[in-house]
C-alpha positions as a printed Julia matrix, in Angstrom:
289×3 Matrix{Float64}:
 -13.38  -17.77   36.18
 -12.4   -17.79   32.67
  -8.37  -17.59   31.99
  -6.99  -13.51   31.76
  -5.53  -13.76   28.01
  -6.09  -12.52   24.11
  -8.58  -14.58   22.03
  -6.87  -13.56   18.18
 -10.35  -13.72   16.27
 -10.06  -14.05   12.33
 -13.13  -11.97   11.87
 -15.3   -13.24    9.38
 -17.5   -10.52    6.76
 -21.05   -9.2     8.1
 -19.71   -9.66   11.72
 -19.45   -6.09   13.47
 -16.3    -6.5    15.57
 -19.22   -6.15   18.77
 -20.82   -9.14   17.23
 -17.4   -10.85   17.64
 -17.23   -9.72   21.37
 -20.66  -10.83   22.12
 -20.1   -14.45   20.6
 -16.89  -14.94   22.56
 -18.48  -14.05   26.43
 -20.48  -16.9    25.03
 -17.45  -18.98   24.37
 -15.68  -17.58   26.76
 -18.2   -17.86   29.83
 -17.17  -14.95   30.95
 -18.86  -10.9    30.42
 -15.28   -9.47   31.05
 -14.49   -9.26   27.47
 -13.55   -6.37   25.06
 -11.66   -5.86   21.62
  -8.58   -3.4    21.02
  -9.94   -1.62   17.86
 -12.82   -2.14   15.32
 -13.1    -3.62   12.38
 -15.81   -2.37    9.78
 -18.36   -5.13    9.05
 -17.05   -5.72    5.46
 -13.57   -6.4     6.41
 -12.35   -9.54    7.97
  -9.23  -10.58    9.94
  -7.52   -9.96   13.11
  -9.61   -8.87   16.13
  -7.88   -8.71   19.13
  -9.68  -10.28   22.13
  -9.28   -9.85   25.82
 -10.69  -11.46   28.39
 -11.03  -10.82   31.51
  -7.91   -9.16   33.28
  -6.46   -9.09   29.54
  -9.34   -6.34   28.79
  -7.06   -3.8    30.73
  -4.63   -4.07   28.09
  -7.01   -3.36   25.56
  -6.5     0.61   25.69
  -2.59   -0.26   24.89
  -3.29   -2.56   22.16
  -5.36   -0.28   20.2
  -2.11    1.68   19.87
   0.05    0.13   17.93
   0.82   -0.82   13.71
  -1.51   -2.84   12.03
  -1.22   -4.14    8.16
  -4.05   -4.57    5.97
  -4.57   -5.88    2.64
  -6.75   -3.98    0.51
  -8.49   -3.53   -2.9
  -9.53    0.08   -4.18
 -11.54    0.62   -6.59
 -10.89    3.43   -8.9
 -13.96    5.23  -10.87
 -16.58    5.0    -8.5
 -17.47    6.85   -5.27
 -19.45    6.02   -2.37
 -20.46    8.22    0.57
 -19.22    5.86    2.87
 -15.74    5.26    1.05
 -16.46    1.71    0.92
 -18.25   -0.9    -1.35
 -21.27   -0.5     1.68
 -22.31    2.76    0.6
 -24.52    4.11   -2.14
 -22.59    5.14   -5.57
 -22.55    9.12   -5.46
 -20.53    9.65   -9.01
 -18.63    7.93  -11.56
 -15.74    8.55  -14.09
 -13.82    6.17  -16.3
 -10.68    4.93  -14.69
  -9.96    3.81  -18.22
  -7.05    6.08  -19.02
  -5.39    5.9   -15.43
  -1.64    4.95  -16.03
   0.07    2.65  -13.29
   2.78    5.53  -13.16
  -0.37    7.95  -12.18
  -1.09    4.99   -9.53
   2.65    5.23   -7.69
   3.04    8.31   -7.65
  -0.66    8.93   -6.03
  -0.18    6.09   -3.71
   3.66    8.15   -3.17
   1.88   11.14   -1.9
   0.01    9.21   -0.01
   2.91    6.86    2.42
   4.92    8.86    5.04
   3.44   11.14    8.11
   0.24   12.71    6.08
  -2.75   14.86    7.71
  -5.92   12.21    6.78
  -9.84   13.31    7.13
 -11.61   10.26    8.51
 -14.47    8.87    6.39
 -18.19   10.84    7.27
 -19.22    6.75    8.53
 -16.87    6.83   11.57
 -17.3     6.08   15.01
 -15.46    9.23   15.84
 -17.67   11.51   18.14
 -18.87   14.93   16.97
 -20.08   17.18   19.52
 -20.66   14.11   21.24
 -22.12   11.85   18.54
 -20.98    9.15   16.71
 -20.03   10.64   13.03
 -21.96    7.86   11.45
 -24.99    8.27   13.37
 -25.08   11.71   12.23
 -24.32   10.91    8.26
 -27.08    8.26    8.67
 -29.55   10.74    9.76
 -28.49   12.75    6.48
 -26.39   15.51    8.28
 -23.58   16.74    7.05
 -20.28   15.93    9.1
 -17.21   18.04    9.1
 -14.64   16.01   10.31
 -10.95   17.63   10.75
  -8.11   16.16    9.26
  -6.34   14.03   11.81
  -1.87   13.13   11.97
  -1.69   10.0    10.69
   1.47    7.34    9.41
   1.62    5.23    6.4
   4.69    3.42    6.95
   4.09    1.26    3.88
   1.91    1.3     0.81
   2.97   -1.58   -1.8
   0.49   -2.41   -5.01
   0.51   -5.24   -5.82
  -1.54   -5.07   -8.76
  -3.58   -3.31  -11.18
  -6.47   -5.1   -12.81
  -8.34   -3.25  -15.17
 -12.29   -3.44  -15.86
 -14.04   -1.42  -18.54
 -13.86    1.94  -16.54
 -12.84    0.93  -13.65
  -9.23   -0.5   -12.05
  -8.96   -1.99   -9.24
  -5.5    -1.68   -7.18
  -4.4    -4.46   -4.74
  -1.99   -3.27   -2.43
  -0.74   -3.84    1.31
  -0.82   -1.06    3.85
   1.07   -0.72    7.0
  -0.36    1.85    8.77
  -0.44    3.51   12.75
  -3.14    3.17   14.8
  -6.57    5.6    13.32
  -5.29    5.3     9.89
  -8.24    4.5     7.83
  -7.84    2.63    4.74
 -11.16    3.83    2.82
  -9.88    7.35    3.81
  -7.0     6.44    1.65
  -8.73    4.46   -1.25
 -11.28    7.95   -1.22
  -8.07    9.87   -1.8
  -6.17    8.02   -3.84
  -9.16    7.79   -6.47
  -9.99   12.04   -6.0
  -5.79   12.52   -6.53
  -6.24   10.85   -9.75
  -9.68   12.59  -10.78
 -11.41    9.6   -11.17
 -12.85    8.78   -7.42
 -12.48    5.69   -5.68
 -13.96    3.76   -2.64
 -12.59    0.43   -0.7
 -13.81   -2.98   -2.05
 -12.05   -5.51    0.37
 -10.5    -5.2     3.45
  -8.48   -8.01    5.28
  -6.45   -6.97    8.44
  -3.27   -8.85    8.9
  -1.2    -8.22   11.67
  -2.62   -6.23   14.64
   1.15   -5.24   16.59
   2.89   -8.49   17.03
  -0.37  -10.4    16.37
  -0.4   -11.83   12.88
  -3.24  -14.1    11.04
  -1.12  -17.29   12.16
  -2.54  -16.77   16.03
  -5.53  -16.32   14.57
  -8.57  -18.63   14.67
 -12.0   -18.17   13.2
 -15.28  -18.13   14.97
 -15.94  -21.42   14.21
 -12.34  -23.21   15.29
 -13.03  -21.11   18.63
 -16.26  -22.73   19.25
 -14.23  -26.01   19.09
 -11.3   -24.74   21.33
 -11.04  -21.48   22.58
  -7.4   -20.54   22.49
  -6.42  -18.17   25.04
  -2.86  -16.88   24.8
  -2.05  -15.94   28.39
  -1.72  -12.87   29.62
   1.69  -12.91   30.14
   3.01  -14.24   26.62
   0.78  -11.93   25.43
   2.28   -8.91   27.22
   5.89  -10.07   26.27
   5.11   -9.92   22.67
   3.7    -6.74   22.78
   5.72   -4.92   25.21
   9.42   -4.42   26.51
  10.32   -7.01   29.34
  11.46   -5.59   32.8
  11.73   -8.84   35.07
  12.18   -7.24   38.54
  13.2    -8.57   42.25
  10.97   -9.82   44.89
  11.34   -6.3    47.14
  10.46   -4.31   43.71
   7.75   -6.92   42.85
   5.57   -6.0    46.24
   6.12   -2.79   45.66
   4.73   -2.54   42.31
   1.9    -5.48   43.5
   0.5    -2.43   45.54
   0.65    0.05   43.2
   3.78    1.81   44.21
   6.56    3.26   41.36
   9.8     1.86   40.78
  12.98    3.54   39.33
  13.16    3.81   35.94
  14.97    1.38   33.86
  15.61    3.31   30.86
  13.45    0.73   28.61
  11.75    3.67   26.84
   8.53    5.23   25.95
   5.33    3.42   26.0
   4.08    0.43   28.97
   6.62   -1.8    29.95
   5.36   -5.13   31.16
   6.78   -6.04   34.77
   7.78   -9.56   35.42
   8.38  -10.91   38.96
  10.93  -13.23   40.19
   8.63  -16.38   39.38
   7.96  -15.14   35.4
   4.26  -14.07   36.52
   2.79  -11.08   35.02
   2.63   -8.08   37.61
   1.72   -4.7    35.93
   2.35   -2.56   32.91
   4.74    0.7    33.38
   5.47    4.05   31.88
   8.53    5.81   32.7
   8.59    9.25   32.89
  11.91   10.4    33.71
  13.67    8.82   36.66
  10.19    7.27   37.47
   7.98    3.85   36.83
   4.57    4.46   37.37
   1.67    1.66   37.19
  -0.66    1.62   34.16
  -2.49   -1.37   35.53
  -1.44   -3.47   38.32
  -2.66   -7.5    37.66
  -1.7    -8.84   40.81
């Protein structure tokens, strides 16, 4: 049996992130294998990889703050938001003032209410959005709570009519970044779609864990289960009396560590479960012993 850990994949372009998935079983030599949270095919960087047990963490994972970097181009639209999609209108970009820029991107950073692009895989009336804009049906999609912790330019490179904006995005989890290139570029009456994606950091999992396709058919680096679950999560290390109890599945008092799973640690430093307190209570997530 293959070793329970993350596989941090540096996603290369083209690759859909179940491409990615279906390579590494390969690599692996194992089916039990998932990802926590897609990345479009044009975008490359940080997949997160479980394997076997580790695919029950998955779920949690898919959770937390990623950071992308990002170009958007201004003066062009594209009914998928991104540089995939077919050109729907045009305006020149010429006249757009960096000023304009900040204070669009401004409006833009903090808690904001974001409609996901019409290419999703969000399910409407049980169908994948994207299924249904590729069959040429209109899809009304309802804005959804989103967080844009950060969003930093870090340039502005001008083209003829069009500017393109490089900029870093920290973001919470279902944040879509050609959501905000779409509305960056209709705030400043120009348009705009996504040109280049890169995700950096996936939670605590950064590019410098990462390892391309190719490096992983040389070595396939798995980070344990249990470093991987201490980087993510809170640490509760627990005795051997509360360790069989949560081995079967059974709660534990409530350590005060906060919201979200808590990864449980027995005596010997092995990985037992994830836990969510809910008042005075532990409860099991997922038990891994």
């Amino acid at each position: 049996m293959a070793e329970s850990g993350l596989i941090i994949v540096d996603k290369p372009g083209e690759w859909t992130s179940h491409d990615v998935v279906a390579r590494m079983r390969r690599l692996a030599g194992t089916r039990r294998v998932g990802h926590a949270g897609t990345l479009d095919p044009m975008a490359t960087g940080v997949l997160v990889v479980g394997v076997e047990k580790a695919t029950r963490l998955l779920g949690h994972l898919t959770l937390t703050e990623k950071v992308y970097e990002a170009t958007i181009r201004l003066g062009v639209t594209t009914n998928t938001d991104d540089a995939e999609g077919e050109v729907t209108a045009t305006a020149s970009a010429a006249g757009v003032t960096a000023e304009e820029i900040r204070k669009g991107v401004e409006a833009l950073t903090g808690a904001i209410m974001q409609v996901p692009p019409q290419v999703s895989a969000i399910k409407v009336n049980g169908q994948r959005a994207y299924k249904k804009a590729r069959a040429g049906e209109e899809v009304e999609l309802a804005a959804r709570p989103v967080t844009v912790r950060a969003f930093d330019v870090l340039g502005v490179h001008a083209h003829d009519d069009v500017v393109d904006v490089d900029a870093v995005v920290t973001c919470s989890s279902g944040t879509y970044i050609r959501s905000l290139a779409r509305d960056l570029g209709a705030a400043l009456g120009v348009g705009g779609h996504l040109t280049r994606l890169r995700r950096t950091r996936v939670g605590p999992y950064d590019l410098s864990l990462a390892r391309t396709l190719d490096e992983l058919a040389e070595r396939c680096v798995i980070l344990p289960i249990g470093e991987a679950v201490a980087a993510a999560f809170p640490r509760r290390d627990v005795t051997a009396e509360e360790a069989r109890i949560i081995g079967h599945g059974g709660r534990l008092p409530a350590a005060g560590l906060g919201e979200g799973p808590i990864g449980v640690f027995g005596p010997d430093g092995t990985l037992l479960a994830l836990v969510e307190e809910q008042g005075r209570t532990a409860r099991p997530l997922a038990v891994f012993v």
